[in-house]
Biopython code that builds the backbone (N, CA, C, O; Angstrom):
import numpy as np
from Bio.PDB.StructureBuilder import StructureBuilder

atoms = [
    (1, "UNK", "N", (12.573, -4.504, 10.902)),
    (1, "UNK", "CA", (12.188, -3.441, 11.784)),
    (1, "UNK", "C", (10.680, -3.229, 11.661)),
    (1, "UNK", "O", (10.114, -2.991, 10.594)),
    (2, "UNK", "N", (10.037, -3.343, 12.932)),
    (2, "UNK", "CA", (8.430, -3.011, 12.874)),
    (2, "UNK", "C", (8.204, -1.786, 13.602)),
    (2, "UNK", "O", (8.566, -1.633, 14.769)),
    (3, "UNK", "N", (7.387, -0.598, 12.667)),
    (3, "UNK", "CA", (7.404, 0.567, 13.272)),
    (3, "UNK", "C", (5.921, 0.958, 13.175)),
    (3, "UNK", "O", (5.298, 0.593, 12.177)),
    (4, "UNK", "N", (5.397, 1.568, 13.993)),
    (4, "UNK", "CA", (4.177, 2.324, 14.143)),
    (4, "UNK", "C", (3.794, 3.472, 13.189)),
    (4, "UNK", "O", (4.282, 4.587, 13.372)),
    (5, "UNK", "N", (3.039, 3.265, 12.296)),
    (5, "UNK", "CA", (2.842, 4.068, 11.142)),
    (5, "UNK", "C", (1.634, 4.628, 11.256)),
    (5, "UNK", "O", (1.593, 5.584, 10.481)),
    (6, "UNK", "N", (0.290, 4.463, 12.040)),
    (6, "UNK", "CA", (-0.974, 4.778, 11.918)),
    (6, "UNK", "C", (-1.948, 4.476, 13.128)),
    (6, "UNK", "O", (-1.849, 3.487, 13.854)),
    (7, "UNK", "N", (-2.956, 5.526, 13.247)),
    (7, "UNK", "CA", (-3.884, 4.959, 14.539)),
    (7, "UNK", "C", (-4.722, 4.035, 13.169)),
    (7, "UNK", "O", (-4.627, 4.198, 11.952)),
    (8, "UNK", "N", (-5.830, 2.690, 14.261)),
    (8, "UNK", "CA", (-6.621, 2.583, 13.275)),
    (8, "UNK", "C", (-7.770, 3.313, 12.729)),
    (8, "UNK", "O", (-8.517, 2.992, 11.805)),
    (9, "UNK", "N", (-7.770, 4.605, 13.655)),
    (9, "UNK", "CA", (-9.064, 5.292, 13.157)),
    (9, "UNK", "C", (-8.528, 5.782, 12.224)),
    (9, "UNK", "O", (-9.371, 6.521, 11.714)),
    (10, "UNK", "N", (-7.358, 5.841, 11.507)),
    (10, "UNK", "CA", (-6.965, 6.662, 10.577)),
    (10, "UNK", "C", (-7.406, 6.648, 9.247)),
    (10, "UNK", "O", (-7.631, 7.682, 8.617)),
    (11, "UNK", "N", (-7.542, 5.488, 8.784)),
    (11, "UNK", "CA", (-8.084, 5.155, 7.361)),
    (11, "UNK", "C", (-9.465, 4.844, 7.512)),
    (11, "UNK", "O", (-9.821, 4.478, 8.632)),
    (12, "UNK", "N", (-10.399, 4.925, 6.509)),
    (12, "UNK", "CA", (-11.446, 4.533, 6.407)),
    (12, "UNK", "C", (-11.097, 3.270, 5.242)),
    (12, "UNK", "O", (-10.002, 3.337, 4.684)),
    (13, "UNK", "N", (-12.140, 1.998, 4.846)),
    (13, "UNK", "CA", (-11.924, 1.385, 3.876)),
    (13, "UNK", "C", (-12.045, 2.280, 2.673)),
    (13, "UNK", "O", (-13.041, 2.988, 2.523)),
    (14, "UNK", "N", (-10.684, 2.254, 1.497)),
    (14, "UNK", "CA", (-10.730, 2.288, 0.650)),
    (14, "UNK", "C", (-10.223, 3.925, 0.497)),
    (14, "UNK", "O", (-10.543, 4.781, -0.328)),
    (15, "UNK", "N", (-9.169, 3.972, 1.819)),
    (15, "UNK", "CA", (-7.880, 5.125, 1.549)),
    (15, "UNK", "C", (-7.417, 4.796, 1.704)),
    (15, "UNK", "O", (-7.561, 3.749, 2.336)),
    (16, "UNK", "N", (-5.719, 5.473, 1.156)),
    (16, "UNK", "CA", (-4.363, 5.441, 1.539)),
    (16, "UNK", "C", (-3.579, 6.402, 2.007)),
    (16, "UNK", "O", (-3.984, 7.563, 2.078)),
    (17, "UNK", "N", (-2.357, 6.036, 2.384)),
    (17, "UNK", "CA", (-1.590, 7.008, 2.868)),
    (17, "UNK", "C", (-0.150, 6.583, 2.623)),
    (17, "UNK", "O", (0.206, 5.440, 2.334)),
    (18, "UNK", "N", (0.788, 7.858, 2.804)),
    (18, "UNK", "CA", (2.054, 6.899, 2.367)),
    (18, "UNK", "C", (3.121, 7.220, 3.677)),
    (18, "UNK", "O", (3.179, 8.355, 4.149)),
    (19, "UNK", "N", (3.459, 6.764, 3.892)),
    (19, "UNK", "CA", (4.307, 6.507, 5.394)),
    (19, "UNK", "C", (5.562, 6.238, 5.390)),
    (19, "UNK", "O", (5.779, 5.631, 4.342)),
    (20, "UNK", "N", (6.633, 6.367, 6.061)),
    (20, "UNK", "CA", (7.874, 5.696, 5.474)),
    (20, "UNK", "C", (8.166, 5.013, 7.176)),
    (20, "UNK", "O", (7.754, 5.480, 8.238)),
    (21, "UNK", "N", (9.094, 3.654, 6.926)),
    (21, "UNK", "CA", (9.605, 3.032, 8.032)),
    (21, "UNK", "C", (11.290, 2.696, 7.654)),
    (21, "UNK", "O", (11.832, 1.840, 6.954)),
    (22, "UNK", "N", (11.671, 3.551, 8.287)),
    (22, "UNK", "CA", (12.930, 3.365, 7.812)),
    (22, "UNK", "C", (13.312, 4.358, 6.407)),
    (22, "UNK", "O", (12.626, 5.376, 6.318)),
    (23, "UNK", "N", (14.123, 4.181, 5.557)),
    (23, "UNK", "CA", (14.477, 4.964, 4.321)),
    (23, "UNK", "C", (13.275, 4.142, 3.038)),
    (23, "UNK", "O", (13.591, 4.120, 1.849)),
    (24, "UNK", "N", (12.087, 3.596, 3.483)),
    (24, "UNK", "CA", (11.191, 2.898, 2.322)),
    (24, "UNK", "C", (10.276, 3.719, 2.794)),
    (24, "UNK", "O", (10.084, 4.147, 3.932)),
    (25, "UNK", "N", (9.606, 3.931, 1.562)),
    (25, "UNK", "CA", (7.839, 4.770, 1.430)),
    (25, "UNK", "C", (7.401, 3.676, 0.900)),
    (25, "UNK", "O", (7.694, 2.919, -0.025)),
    (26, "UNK", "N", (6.225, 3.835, 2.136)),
    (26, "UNK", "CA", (5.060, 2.741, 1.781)),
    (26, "UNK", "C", (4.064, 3.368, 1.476)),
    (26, "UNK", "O", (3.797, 4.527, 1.795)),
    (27, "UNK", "N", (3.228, 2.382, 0.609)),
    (27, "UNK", "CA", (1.803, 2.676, 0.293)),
    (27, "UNK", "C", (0.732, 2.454, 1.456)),
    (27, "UNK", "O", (0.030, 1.601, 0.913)),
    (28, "UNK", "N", (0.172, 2.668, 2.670)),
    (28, "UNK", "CA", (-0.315, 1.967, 3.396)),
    (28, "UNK", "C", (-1.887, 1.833, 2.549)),
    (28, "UNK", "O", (-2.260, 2.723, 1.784)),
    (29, "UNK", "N", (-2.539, 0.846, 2.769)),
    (29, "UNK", "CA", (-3.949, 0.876, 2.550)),
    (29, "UNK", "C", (-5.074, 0.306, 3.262)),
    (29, "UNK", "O", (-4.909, -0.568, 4.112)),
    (30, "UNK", "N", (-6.018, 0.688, 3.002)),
    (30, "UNK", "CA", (-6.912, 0.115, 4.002)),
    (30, "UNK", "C", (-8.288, -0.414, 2.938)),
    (30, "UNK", "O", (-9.210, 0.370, 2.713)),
    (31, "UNK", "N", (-8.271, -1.605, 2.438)),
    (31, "UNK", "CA", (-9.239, -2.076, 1.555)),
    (31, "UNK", "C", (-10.314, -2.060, 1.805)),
    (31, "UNK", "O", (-10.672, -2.206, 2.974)),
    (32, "UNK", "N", (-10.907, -1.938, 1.132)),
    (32, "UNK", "CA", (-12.869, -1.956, 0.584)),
    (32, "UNK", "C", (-13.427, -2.833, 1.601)),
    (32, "UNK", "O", (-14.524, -2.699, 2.143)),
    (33, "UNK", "N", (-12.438, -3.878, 1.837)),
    (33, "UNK", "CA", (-13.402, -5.162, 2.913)),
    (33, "UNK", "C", (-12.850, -4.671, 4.246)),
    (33, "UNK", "O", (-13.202, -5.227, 5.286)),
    (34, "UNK", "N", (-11.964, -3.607, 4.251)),
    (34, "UNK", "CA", (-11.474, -3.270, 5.797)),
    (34, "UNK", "C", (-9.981, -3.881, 6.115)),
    (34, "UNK", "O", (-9.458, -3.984, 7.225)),
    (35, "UNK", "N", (-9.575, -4.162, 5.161)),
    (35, "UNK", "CA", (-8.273, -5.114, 5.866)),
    (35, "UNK", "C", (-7.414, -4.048, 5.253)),
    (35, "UNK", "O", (-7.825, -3.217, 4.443)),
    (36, "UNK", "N", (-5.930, -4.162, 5.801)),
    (36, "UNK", "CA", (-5.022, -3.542, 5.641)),
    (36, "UNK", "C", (-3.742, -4.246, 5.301)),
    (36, "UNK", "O", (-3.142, -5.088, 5.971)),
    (37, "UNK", "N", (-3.368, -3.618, 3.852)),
    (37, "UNK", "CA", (-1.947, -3.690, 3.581)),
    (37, "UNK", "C", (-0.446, -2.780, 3.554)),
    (37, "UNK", "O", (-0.406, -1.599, 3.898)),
    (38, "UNK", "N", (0.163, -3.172, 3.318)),
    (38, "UNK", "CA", (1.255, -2.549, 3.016)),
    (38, "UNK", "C", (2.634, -2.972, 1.677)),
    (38, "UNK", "O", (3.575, -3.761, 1.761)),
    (39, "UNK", "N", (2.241, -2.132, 0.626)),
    (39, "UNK", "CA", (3.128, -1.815, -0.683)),
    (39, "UNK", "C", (4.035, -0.902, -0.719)),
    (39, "UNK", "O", (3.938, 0.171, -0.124)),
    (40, "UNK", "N", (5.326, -1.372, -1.663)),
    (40, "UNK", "CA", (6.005, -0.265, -1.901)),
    (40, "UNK", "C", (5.175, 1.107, -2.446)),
    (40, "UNK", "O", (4.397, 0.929, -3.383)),
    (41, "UNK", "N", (5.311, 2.424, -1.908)),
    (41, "UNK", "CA", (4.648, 3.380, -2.578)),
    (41, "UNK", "C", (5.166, 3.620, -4.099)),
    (41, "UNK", "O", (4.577, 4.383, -4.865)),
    (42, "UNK", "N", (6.451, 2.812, -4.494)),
    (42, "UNK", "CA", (7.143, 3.378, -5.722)),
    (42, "UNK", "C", (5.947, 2.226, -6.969)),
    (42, "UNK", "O", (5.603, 1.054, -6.812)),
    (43, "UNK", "N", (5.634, 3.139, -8.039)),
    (43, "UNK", "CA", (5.380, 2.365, -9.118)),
    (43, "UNK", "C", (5.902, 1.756, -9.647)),
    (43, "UNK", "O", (6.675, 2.497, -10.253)),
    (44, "UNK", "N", (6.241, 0.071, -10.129)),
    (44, "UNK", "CA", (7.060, -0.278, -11.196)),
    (44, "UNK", "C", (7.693, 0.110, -11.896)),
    (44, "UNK", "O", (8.913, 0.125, -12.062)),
    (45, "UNK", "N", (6.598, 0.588, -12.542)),
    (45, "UNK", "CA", (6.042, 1.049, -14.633)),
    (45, "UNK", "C", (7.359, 2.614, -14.276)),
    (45, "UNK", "O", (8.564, 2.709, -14.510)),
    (46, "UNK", "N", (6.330, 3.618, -13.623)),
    (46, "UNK", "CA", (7.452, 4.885, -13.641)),
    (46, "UNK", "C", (7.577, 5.579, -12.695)),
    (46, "UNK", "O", (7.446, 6.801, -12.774)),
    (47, "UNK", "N", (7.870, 4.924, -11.539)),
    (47, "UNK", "CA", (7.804, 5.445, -10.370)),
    (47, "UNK", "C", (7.087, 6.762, -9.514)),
    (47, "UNK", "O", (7.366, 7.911, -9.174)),
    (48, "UNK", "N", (6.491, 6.234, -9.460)),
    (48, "UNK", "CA", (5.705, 7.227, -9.163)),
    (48, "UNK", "C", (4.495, 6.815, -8.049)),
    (48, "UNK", "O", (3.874, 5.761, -8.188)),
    (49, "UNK", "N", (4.148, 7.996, -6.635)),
    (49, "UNK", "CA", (3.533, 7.332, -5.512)),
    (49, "UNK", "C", (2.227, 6.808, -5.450)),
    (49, "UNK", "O", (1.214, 7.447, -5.737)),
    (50, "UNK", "N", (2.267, 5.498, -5.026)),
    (50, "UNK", "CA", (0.755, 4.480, -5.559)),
    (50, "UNK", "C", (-0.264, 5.094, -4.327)),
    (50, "UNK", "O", (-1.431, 4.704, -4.279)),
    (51, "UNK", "N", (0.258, 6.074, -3.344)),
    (51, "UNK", "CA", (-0.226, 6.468, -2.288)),
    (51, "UNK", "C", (-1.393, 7.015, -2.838)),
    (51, "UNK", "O", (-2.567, 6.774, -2.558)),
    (52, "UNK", "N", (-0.621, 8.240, -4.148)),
    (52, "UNK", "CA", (-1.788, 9.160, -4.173)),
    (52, "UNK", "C", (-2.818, 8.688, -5.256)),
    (52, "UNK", "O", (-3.589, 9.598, -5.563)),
    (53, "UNK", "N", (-3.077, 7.286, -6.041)),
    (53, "UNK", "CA", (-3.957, 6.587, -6.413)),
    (53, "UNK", "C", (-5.069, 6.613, -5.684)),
    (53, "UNK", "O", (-5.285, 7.289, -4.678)),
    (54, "UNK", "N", (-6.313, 5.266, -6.642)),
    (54, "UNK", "CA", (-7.299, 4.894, -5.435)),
    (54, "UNK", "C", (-7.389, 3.418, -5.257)),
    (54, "UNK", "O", (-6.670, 2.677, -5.928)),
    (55, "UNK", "N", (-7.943, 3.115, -4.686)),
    (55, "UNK", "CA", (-8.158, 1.417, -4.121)),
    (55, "UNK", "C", (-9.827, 0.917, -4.900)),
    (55, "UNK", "O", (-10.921, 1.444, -4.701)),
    (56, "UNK", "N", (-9.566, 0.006, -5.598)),
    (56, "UNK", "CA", (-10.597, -1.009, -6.267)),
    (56, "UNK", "C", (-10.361, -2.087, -5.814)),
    (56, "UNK", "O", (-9.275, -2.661, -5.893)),
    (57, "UNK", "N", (-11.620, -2.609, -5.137)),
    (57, "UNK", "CA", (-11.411, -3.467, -4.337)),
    (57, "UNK", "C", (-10.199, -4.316, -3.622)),
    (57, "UNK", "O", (-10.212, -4.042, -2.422)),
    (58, "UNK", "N", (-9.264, -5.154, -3.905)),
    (58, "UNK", "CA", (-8.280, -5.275, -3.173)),
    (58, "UNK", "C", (-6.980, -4.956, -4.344)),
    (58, "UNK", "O", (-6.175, -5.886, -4.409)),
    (59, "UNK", "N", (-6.772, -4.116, -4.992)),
    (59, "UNK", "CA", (-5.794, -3.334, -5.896)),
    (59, "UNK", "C", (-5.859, -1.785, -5.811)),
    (59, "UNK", "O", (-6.850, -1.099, -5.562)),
    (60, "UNK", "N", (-4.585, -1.381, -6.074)),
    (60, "UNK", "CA", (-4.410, 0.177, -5.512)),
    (60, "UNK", "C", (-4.042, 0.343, -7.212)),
    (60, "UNK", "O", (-3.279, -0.507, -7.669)),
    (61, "UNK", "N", (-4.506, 1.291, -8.046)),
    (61, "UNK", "CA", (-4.433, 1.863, -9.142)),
    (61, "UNK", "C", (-3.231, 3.029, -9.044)),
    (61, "UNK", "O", (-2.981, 3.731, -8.064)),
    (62, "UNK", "N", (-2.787, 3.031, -9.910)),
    (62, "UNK", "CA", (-1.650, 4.022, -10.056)),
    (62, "UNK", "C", (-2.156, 5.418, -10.767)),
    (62, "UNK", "O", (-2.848, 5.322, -11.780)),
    (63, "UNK", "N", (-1.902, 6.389, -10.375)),
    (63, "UNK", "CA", (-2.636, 7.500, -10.759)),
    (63, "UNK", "C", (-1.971, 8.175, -12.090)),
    (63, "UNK", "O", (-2.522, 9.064, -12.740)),
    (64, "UNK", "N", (-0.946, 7.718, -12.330)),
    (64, "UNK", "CA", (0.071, 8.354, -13.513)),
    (64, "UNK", "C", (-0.663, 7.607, -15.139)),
    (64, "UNK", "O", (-1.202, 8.245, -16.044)),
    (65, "UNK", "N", (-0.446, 6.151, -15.070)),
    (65, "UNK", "CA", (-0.655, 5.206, -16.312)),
    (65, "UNK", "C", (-1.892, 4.386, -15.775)),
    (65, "UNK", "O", (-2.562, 3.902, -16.687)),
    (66, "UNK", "N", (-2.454, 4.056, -14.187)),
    (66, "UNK", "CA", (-3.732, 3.124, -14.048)),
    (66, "UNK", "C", (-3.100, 1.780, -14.208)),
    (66, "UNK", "O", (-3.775, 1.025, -14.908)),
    (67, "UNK", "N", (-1.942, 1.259, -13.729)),
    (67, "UNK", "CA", (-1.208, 0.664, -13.499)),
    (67, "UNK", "C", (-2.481, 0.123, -12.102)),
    (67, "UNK", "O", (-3.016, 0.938, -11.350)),
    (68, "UNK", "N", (-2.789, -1.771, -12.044)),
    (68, "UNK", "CA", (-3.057, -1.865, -10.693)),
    (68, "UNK", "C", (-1.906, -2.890, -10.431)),
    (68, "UNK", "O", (-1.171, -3.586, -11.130)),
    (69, "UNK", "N", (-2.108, -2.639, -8.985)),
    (69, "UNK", "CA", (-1.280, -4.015, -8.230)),
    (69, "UNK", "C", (-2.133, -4.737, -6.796)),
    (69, "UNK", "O", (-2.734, -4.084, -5.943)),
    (70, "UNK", "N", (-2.044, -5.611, -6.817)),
    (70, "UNK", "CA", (-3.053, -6.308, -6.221)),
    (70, "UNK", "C", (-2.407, -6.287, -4.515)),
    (70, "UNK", "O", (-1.259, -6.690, -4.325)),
    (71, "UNK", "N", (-2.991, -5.944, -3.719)),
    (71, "UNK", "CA", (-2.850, -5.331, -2.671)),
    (71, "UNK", "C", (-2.239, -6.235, -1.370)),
    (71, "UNK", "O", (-1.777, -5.855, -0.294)),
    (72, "UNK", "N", (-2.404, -7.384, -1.845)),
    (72, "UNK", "CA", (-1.845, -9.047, -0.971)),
    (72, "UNK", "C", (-0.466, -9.408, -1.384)),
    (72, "UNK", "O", (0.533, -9.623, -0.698)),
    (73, "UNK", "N", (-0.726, -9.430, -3.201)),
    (73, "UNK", "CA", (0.814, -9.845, -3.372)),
    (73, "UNK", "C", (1.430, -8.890, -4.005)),
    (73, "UNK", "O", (2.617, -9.205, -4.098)),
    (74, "UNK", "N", (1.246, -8.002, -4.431)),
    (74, "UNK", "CA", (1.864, -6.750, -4.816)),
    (74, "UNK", "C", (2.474, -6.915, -6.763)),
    (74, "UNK", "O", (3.379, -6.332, -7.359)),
    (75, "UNK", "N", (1.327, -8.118, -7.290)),
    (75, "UNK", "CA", (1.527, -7.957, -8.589)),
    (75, "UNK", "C", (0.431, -7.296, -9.140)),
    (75, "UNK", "O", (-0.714, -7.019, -8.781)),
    (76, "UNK", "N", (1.359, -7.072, -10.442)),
    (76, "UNK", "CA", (0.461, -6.147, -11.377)),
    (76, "UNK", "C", (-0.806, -6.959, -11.958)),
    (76, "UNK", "O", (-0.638, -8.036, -12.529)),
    (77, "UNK", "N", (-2.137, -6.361, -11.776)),
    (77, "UNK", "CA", (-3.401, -6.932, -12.344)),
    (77, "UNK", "C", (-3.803, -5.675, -13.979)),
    (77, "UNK", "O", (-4.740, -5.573, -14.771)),
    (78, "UNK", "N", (-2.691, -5.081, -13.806)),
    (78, "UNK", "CA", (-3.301, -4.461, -15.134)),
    (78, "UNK", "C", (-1.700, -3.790, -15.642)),
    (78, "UNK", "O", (-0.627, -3.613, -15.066)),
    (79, "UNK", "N", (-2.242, -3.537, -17.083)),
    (79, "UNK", "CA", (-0.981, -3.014, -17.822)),
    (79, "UNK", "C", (-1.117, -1.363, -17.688)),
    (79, "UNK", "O", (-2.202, -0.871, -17.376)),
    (80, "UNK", "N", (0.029, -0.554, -17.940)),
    (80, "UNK", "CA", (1.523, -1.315, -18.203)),
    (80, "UNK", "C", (2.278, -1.503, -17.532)),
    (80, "UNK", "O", (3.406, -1.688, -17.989)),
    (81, "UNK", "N", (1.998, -1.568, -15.704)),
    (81, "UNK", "CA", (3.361, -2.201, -15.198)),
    (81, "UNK", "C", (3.188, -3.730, -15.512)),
    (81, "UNK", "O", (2.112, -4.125, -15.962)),
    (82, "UNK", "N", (3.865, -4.296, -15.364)),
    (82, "UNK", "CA", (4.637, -5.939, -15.594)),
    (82, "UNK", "C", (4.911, -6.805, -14.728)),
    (82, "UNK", "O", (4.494, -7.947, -14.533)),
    (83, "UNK", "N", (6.194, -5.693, -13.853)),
    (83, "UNK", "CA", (6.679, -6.061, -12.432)),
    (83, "UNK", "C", (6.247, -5.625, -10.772)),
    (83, "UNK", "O", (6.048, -4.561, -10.185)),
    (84, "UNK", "N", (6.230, -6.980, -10.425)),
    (84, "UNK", "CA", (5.297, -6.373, -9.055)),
    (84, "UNK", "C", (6.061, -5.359, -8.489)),
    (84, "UNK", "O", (6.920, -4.692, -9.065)),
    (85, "UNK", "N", (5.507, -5.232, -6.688)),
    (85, "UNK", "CA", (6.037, -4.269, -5.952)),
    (85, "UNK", "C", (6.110, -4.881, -4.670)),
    (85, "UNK", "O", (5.230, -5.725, -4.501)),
    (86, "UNK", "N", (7.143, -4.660, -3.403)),
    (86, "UNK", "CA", (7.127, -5.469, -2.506)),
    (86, "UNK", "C", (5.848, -5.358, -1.651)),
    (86, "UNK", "O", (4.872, -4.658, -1.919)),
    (87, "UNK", "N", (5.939, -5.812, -1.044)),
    (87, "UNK", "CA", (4.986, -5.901, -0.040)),
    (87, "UNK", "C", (5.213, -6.267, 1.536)),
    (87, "UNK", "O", (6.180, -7.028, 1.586)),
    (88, "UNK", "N", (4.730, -6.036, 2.750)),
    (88, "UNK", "CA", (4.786, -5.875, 4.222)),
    (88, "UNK", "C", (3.927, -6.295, 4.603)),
    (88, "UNK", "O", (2.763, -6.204, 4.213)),
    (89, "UNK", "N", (4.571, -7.077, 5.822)),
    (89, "UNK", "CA", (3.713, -7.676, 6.987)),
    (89, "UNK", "C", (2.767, -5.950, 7.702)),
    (89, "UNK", "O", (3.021, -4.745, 7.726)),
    (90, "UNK", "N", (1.624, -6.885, 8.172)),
    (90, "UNK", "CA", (0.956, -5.257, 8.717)),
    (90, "UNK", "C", (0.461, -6.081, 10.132)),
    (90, "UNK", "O", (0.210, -7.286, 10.173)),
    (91, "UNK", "N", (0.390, -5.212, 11.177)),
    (91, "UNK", "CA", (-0.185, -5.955, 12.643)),
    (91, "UNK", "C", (-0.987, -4.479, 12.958)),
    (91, "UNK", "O", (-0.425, -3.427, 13.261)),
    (92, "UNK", "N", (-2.168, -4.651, 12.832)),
    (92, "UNK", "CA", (-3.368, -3.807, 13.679)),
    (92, "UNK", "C", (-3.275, -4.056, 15.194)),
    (92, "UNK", "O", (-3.353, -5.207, 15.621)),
    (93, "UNK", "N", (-3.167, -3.363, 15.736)),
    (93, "UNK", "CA", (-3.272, -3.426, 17.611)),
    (93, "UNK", "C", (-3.734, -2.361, 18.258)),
    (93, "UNK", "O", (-3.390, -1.226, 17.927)),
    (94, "UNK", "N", (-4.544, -2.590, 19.227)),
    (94, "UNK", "CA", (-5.202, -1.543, 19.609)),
    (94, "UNK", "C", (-4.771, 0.057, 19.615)),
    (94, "UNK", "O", (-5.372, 1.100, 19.357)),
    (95, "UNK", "N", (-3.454, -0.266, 20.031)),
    (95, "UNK", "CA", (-2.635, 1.033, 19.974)),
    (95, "UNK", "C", (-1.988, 1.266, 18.455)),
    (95, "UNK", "O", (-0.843, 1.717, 18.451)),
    (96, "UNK", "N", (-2.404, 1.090, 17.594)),
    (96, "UNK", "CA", (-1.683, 1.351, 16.629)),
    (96, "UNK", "C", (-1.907, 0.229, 15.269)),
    (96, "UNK", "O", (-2.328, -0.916, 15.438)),
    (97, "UNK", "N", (-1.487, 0.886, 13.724)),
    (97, "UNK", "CA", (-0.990, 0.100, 12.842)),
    (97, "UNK", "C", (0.647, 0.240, 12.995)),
    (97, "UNK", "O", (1.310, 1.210, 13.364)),
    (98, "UNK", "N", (1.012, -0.924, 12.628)),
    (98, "UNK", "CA", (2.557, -1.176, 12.517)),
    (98, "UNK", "C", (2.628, -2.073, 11.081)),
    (98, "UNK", "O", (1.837, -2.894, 10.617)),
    (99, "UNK", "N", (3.763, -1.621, 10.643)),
    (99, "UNK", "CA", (4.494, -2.188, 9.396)),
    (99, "UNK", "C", (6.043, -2.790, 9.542)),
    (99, "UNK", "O", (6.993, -2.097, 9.906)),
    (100, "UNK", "N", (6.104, -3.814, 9.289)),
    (100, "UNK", "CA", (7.529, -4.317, 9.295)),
    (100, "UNK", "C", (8.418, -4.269, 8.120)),
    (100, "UNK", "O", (8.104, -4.995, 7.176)),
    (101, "UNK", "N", (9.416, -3.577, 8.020)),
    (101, "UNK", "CA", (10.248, -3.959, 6.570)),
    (101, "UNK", "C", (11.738, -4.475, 7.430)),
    (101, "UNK", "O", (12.347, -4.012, 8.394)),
    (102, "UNK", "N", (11.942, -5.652, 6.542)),
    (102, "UNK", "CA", (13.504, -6.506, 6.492)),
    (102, "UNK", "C", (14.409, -5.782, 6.017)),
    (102, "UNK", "O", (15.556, -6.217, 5.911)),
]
sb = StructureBuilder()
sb.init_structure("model")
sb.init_model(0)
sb.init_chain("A")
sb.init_seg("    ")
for serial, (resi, resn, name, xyz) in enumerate(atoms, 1):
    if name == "N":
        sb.init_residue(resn, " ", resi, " ")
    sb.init_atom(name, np.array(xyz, "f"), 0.0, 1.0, " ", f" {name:<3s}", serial, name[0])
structure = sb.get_structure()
C-alpha cells in the first residue's frame, strides 16, 4: 500500500516526522543531502520513536540510548541497538511524499 504522508515543503534537510500508513509508524526523514527516507519509527534496542531523535548525516539517532541507524538500510551504525529496523520505498512527486509499506 502506497499512501501520501507529506507535502515536500514539509521537511527541511535534516528533520523528521513520524507518520503512520496503515497500522505502521514511520520515521519519515529528510537527510542532510536532501533525500528522503522512510524507517520503522520503533527503536530496536527499546522501542521507542526514532521520529523524535535527530538526523547525522544519513543516520537518525535515537533519543532514549543514541542508538543510530543508517537511514538507506535501516542498520544499526552505533551501539546499543544490534538489530536493524525496516525500511520503505519513498516516491517524491510534485503533489506529495508517498511511502509504501507491504
Amino acid at each position: 500500500m502506497e499512501q501520501r504522508v507529506a507535502s515536500p515543503e514539509d521537511l527541511v534537510p535534516g528533520q523528521l516526522k513520524q507518520v503512520k500508513v496503515g497500522d505502521v509508524l514511520i520515521c519519515l526523514a529528510r537527510a542532510e543531502d536532501g533525500e528522503w527516507y522512510a524507517i520503522s519509527d520503533t527503536c530496536s534496542h527499546e522501542a521507542y520513536s526514532l521520529s523524535e531523535g535527530d538526523v547525522w548525516g544519513c543516520d537518525v539517532e535515537c533519543p532514549l540510548h543514541a542508538s543510530r541507524f543508517n537511514l538507506r538500510t535501516g542498520e544499526p551504525d552505533q551501539l546499543p541497538a544490534v538489530k536493524p529496523v525496516a525500511t520503505y520505498p519513498v516516491t517524491v512527486r510534485a503533489d506529495g511524499v508517498y511511502v509504501e509499506v507491504t
